[in-house]
Each structure stands twice: as C-alpha cells, then as structure tokens.
N, C-alpha and C positions, 0 to 999 in steps of 0.2 A: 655376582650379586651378593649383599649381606643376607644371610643366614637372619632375620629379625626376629630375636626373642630366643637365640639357640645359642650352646655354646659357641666360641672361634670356631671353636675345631671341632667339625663332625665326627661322629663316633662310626666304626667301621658299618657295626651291624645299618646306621641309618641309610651311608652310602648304600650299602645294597639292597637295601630295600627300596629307595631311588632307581637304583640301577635294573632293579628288577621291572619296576614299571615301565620305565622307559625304550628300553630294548623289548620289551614285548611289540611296539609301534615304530621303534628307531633302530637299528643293529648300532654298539656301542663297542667302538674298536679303542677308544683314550679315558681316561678320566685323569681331570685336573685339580687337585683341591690345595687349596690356601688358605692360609689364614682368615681370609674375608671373601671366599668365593669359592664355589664348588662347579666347573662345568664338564659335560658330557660329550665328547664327541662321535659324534652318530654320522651314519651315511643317511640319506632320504630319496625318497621316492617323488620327484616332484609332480607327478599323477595323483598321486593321493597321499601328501602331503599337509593339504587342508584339512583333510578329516581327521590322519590320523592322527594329527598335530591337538586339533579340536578334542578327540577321543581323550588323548594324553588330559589333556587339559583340565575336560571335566573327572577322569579319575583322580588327578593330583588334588584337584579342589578337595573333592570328598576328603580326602585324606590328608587336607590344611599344608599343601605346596601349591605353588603357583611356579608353573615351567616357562621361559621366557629364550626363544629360538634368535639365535644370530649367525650371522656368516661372516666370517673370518678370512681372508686370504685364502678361501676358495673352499672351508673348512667350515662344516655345520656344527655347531654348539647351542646344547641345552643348557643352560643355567638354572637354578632353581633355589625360593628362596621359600620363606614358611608365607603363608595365607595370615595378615595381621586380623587378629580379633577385634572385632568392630563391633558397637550396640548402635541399634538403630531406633528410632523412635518409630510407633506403633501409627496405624493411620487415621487415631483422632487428630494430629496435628494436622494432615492434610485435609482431613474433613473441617476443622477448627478455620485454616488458612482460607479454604474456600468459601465458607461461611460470611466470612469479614470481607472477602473482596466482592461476593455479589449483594454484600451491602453497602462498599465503598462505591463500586460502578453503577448499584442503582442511583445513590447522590448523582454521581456523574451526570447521570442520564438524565435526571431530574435540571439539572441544567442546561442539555442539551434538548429538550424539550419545551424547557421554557422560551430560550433565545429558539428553536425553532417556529412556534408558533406566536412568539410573539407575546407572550404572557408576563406580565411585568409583576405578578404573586408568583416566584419563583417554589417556597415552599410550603408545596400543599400536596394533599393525599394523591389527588390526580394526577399531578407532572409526578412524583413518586412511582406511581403504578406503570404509568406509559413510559420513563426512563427508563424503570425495568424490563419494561416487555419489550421495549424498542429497540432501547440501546446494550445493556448490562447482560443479557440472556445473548444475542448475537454473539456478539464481545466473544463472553466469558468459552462459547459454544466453541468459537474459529481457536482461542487459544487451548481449551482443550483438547480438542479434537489435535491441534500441532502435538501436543505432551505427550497424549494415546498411540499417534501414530511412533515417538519414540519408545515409548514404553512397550506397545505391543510386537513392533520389532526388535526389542531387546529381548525380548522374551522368546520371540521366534530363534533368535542366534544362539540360545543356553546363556543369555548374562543378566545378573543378577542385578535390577533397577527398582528404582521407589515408585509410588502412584505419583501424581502430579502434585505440586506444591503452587498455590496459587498467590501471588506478592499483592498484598493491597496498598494502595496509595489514595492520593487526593487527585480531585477532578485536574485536568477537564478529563481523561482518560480512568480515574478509580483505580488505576493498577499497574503496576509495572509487566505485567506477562507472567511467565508461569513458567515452571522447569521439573528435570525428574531429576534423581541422583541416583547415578551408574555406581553400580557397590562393589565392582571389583575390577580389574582391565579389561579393556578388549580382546578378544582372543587375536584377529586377523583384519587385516585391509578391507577385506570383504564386510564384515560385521560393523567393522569402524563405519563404512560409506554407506552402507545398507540404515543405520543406527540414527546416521548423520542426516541424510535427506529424507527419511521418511517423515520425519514432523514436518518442516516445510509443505511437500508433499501432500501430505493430508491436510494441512490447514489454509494452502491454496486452495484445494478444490473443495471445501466447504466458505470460501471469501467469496468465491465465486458466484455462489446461489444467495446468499448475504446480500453481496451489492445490486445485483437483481432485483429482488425482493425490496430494499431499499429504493431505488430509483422509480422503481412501482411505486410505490406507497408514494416515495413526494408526486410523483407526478398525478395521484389521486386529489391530494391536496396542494399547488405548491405557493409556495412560498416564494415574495420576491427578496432579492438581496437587501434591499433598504427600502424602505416606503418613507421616509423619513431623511432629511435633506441635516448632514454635517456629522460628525463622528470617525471611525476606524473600524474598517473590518478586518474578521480574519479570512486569507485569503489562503485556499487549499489546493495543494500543485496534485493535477491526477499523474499517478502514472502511466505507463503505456497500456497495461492489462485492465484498468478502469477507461481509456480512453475506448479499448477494443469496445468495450463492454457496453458503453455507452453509442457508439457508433449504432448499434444497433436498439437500443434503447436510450435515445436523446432526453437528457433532461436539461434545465434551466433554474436556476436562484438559490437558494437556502439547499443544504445538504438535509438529508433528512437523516434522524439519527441511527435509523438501521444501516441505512447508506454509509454513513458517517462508519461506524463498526467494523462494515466490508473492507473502507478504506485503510481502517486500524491495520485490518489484519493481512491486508498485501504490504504494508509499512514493514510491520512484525515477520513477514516473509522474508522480507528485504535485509532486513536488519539481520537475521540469523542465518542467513545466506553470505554474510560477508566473510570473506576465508581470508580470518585471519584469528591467533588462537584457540581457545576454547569453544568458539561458536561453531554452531552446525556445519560452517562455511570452511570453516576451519577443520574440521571431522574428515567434507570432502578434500581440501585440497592435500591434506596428508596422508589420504590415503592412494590420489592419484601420483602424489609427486614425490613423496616419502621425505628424507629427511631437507629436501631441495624445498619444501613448504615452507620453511619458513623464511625465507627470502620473498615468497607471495604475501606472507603473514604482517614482514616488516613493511612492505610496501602497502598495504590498505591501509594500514594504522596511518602512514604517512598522508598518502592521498585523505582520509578519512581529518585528518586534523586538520589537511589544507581548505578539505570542503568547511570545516567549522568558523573558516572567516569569514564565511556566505551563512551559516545555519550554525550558531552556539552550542547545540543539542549534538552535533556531531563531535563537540570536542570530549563533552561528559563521556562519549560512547568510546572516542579514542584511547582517553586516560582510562577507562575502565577495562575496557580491553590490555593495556599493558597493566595494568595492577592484575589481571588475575594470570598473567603470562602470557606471551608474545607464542614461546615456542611449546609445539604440541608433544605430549607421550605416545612416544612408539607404539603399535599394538604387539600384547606378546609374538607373536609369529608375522615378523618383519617382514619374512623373504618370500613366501607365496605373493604371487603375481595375480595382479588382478585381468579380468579376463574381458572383453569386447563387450560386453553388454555391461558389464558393471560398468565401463569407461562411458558411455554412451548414459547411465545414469547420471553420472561427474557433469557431462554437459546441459545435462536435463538440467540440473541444480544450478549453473552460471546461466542456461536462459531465464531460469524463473527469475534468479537476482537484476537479471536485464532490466527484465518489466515489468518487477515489481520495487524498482529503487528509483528514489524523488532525491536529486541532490539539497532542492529546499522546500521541504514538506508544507510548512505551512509559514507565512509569511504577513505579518500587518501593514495595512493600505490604507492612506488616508483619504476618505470618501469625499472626492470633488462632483458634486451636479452642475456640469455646465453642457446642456443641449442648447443648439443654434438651429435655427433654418434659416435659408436667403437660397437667392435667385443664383440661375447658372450663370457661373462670369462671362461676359460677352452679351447677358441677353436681359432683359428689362423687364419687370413687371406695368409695364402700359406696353397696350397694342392695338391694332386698330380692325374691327367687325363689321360683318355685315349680315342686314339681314337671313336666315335659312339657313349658317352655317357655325360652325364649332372654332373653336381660340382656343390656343394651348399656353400652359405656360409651365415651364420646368424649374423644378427647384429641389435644393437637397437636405436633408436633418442629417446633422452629424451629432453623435455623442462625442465631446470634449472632456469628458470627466474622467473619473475613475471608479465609477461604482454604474453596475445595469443599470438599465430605466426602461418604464415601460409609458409608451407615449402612443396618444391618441389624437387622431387629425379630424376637423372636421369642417363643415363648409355653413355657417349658420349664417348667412348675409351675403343675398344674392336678389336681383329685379326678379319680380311677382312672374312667372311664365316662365321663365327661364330654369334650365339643367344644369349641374355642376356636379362634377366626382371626381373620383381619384383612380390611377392606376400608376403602377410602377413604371418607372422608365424602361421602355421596349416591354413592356407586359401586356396584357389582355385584359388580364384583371380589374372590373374599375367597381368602386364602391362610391356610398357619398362620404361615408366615415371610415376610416385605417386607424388601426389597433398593430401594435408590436412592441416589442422587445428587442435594446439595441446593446450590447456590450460595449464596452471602453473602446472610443479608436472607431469604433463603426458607423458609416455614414449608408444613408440610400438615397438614391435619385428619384422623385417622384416629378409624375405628371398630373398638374388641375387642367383638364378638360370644361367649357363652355359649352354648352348648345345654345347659339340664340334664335329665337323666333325668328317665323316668318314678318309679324308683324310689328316687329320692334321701330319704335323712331329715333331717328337723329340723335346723339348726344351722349354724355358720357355715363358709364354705368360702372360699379363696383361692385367686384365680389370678394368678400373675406374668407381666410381661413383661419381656423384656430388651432393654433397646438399645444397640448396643454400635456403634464408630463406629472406624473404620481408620486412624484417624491417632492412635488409642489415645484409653482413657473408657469408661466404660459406663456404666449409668443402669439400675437397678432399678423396676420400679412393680407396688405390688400394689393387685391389686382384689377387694373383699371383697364378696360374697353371702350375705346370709340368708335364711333355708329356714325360714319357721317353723311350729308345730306345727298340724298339718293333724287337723279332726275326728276322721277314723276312723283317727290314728295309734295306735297299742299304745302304752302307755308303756315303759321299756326297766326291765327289770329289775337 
C-alpha cells in the first residue's frame, strides 16, 4: 500500500515503531518494505483474529495508520499506510439539509392531499398542514430512522460515520432519501454486513406501523378511485409485504397519504437492498461472497437496466449505480470468516429485497368506464307466473373498464302488491337495493327474485331494475311476467 503523505522510503525508527504495535497483537516473523509499500508478515490466531485485528486497528487510528490484512499464498500480511487527513463539515449542514427536505415533502404532501381528497385549491394553509402531518413526517420518519439504524451501528462497530444527510427534491415524493458518510474503512466482514443491513432493518420495521396507520386512516375516510368518468390514473403495484399487510387490513380506492409514505419506504427498502455496488445491498453481498460479489454486482445492474424497458426509473438507478462504481472496497481485515448467524442475517436482507421489490412501481392507466348488465346466455328476461309464487331471473354486471366503480342496483318499478329483491347467485342474502364496488375485469352474478300475490290477474306485468354507477351511466332492465288465465278466473266484463 502507498505510504500517502510520507516519504518513498520509511525511515527505520518509523518501521519500528509499526512493528512494535503490530507484534504486540500479531508475532512478526518478515518485514517487506519497498519503495511504494511496507508489509508485515505475521502469524494469527484465527480464534481471536477479529478482535485483535480490530484492537490493532483502533490503536493505528489514534496514531493516523490505517492497517489493511491480506493473505497471500498461505501467508498473512499487514500492510499499512498513513490515515489521510480529512475536514469535515459540522452538523449545521445536516440540520440545514433536513430543514429544506421537510419543507420540500411537506409541498409533496400538500399535493398528495389535495388529489387525495379531491380538493381542486391545491395551495392553501390546510392541504400544507395535513401534507405535513400525513405525508412529509411519515416519509421523513421511515428514512431516518433507515440512516440511524446505519449510523448507530456504525458507532456500535468503532467506525467513524456522519449524522444523516437529508437530499431535498421536487414532488411528487420531495426527496431523494437520505444517507450518512462512513469517514474511514471498514474494519471487517462483520461490521461491513452488520453496517449494511441495519438501515434496511430499521426502516422496514417502522414502514410497517406507517402502512398500518395509513390504511386506517383511508379506510376512516375512503376515497374512490374516480368519481368522475375519462382521464389517467396513476396506477401503484403493492408489493408482497404491503399485500401481507393488507390481507389483514383490506383497503379499497385512493391511497391515502400516510399509506402512500409506508409504501415509499418498503420501495426505499427495496432499492437499497439491491446488491450491487455501493448500496447497502451491495455492503451485504461482499461481505458474504468477498471478491466473488462482484459478478452478483454485474448482474443486477444488468437485470436492473433490462427491468428499465418496462419502468425508465430503473434505468436512472442503473446508470447511477455504475457511475458511483460497480465493484466494492474490501473491508481492512479480509480474511476473518464470517460466522452462521451473521450468514442467516445475509439472508434476512435478500428476503426483505423479496418483498419489498415492485419490478413496476407505479404505472399510468387510461381510465375506461364501461359497466354492462344483461341476462345469463341461454335464458330470457320474460317468463311466465303464477298466482302465490315467486320468478327468478338471473343476470350479471360486469365492469369492462379500467378504473373501480361503485354501482348501485335498485328495483323502482314493479305492480302495486308485489315483492322484488336481490341476492347473489347461490346467496342468501336478498335486499331490494345492492351497493358494491367492482375492480377492472370483475363481474358478479345476481339474482331478481318476484314474489307474486295470491290474488294477482291474468296478464302481463313488469318489473325494472336500475343500475346506475357513480362515475356517471345508468342501465335500465326490464323484466316481464306472465300471469295467464287461471280456470276458475271470471272473465272481466
């Protein structure tokens, strides 16, 4: 390794004072020095090789080396090089950065609150306030809490990292995410993975209580998809861990914006899960697989550009990823082995990426309302009654479109005496009026039940349905009964 900032050629007194620290933790049977590299060859103890590797480490810090472990043709070697002097900035800028983003994501939210509720004065003090409280506070909350959890296990391992740096942007999201900066190498595999997954980590399992929270709330108030017939929506792919999540708390229509948040930050899960370079994802897979990572590296970028022919936003993340480098930096102490539980973490971190990655997040729809009703094929709306019994007639609403709808059935025209309702095909259920909510593509079978009197006469009778659908339409159906002439009728005069 270069000596940076030192003469070529170390001076005796330095090597041994190198030598003297080293051999305290290492026994030091070679020393090699060159013009552009000085290494140590030491025997080790691969029991407590981690520590005392780590011990080494932090006394070289204090005293501005930085020790860097390799194995050679069976042959352990320290290298060591000087600790580069670094100024850092103080943490008004991180307080400044954060400042500006939870005023960029209240905007955000401030739009995501309007199109939630439907407010067509998008800037005013109230959608301001509820963007912030809804959406921008959530938000801001899942990505720091990912930063802290790097941060705070950087701290746990002895390596020296920044507070959080928060990226403001323009809606619809206000922000680009947020990151720390790691101020010197990683010691070992262990700290690398330990470093790598904990933001993840932490920032799923506060997504978690986010989406929750959110789906409550819409379902307090919800909101349908369109009320309003023509336009384009945007259309949001859940992933598996919002599906789970949902399974047990069903919602329906508009996201709400806390919701909306939750889903940010299993996205932001996903994303920094991806193991390839610089990203968290990439943290773990080189610490599992060492220099064999970056062949996993090369291949996400690949798959990840291929996915960008379906989603554009994968290509920015591809090309960005190879601009900040493909392949990862070794952690000083290479050769310790990571141990059965750390591995079992590695895999903790590829199921989150599981189910927490949408190949196409979000997607625009062009909103078609076409609901139909009609009769089952094979069978007729006319049929023929009799007095003291019941007529059925089946028939099915299908939504044709491409946007929900929420449709309403009802029976307003039918002979004076007479019963009419509804129940589902093979149901129990009967009502005079049905109310529901049909997604794209979904149809249901319904039965119109008749009860006619005992004393009805001869002739034909009709009864209608209406169906009428909230994003505007309606649909008429009649259904006709005949009543015919019964033996012991009178004839009418």
């Amino acid at each position: 390794m270069m000596f940076n900032g030192m003469l070529s050629y170390p001076s005796d007194a330095e090597i041994e004072r190198l030598k003297s620290m080293i051999s305290f933790y290492f026994p030091i049977y070679r020393v090699s020095v060159n013009y552009d590299a000085i290494g140590f060859f030491c025997e080790i103890d691969e029991n407590e090789l981690e520590n005392n590797f780590d011990r080494l480490r932090i006394k070289m810090r204090d005293a501005g080396y930085i020790p860097i472990l390799k194995e050679r043709k069976g042959e352990y070697i320290i290298f060591v090089k000087r600790y580069p002097r670094q100024k850092f900035r103080g943490k008004k800028l991180n307080l400044l950065m954060f400042t500006i983003t939870l005023l960029t994501t209240a905007i955000a939210g401030m739009f995501q609150w309007a199109g939630y509720v439907g407010s067509n004065s998008i800037f005013t003090f109230e959608n301001f306030i509820y963007g912030e409280l809804f959406f921008s506070i959530p938000l801001l909350t899942i990505l720091g809490v990912h930063e802290m959890g790097h941060y705070l296990m950087a701290k746990r391992r002895n390596v020296s990292a920044s507070l959080p740096f928060f990226i403001p942007f323009m809606p619809p999201l206000g922000t680009m995410g947020a990151f720390i900066s790691i101020r010197e190498p990683i010691p070992d595999k262990k700290s690398l993975l330990d470093i790598g997954i904990a933001g993840p980590i932490a920032g799923f399992l506060v997504a978690i209580p986010v989406s929750i929270v959110g789906i409550m709330l819409g379902n307090m108030n919800p909101q349908p998809i369109s009320a309003t017939a023509g336009g384009n929506v945007l259309i949001i792919e859940l992933p598996i861990i919002y599906r789970m999540i949902s399974a047990f708390i069903p919602f329906d229509g508009v996201m709400h914006p806390t919701a909306f948040a939750g889903w940010v930050g299993f996205l932001v899960t996903a994303i920094n899960l991806l193991p390839a370079g610089q990203l968290d994802g990439g943290h773990i897979v080189r610490a599992l697989f060492g220099d064999r990572a970056k062949y996993v590296s090369y291949a996400s970028v690949f798959l990840l550009l291929g996915l960008g022919l379906l989603y554009p936003g994968w290509l920015i993340f591809g090309f960005l990823i190879i601009f900040l480098g493909l392949n990862h930096v070794p952690p000083l102490n290479d050769v310790s082995k990571l141990k059965p539980d750390r591995k079992v973490l590695g895999v903790l971190g590829i199921v989150l990426l599981i189910i927490c990655f949408v190949p196409i997040p979000i997607q625009e729809m062009e909103q078609i309302h076409d609901v139909d009703a009609y009769i089952f094929p094979g069978e007729s709306n006319n049929t023929v009654g009799y007095p003291d019994s019941s007529v059925y007639f089946n028939f099915t609403v299908k939504n044709n479109g491409t946007a929900k709808e929420d449709i309403t059935l009802m029976i307003p025209d039918y002979p004076p005496g007479w019963s009419a309702y509804f129940f589902e095909y093979n149901s129990s259920n009967a009502s005079s009026s049905f109310s529901f909510r049909m997604s794209p593509g979904e149809y249901r079978n319904l039965t119109l039940a008749v009860d006619i009197p005992q004393n009805v006469s001869s002739g034909n009778y009709t009864v209608g349905v209406l169906m009428s659908v909230r994003s505007g339409g309606s649909k008429f159906l009649n259904f006709n009964i005949i009543i015919p002439p019964q033996e012991a009728e009178v004839p009418r005069e």
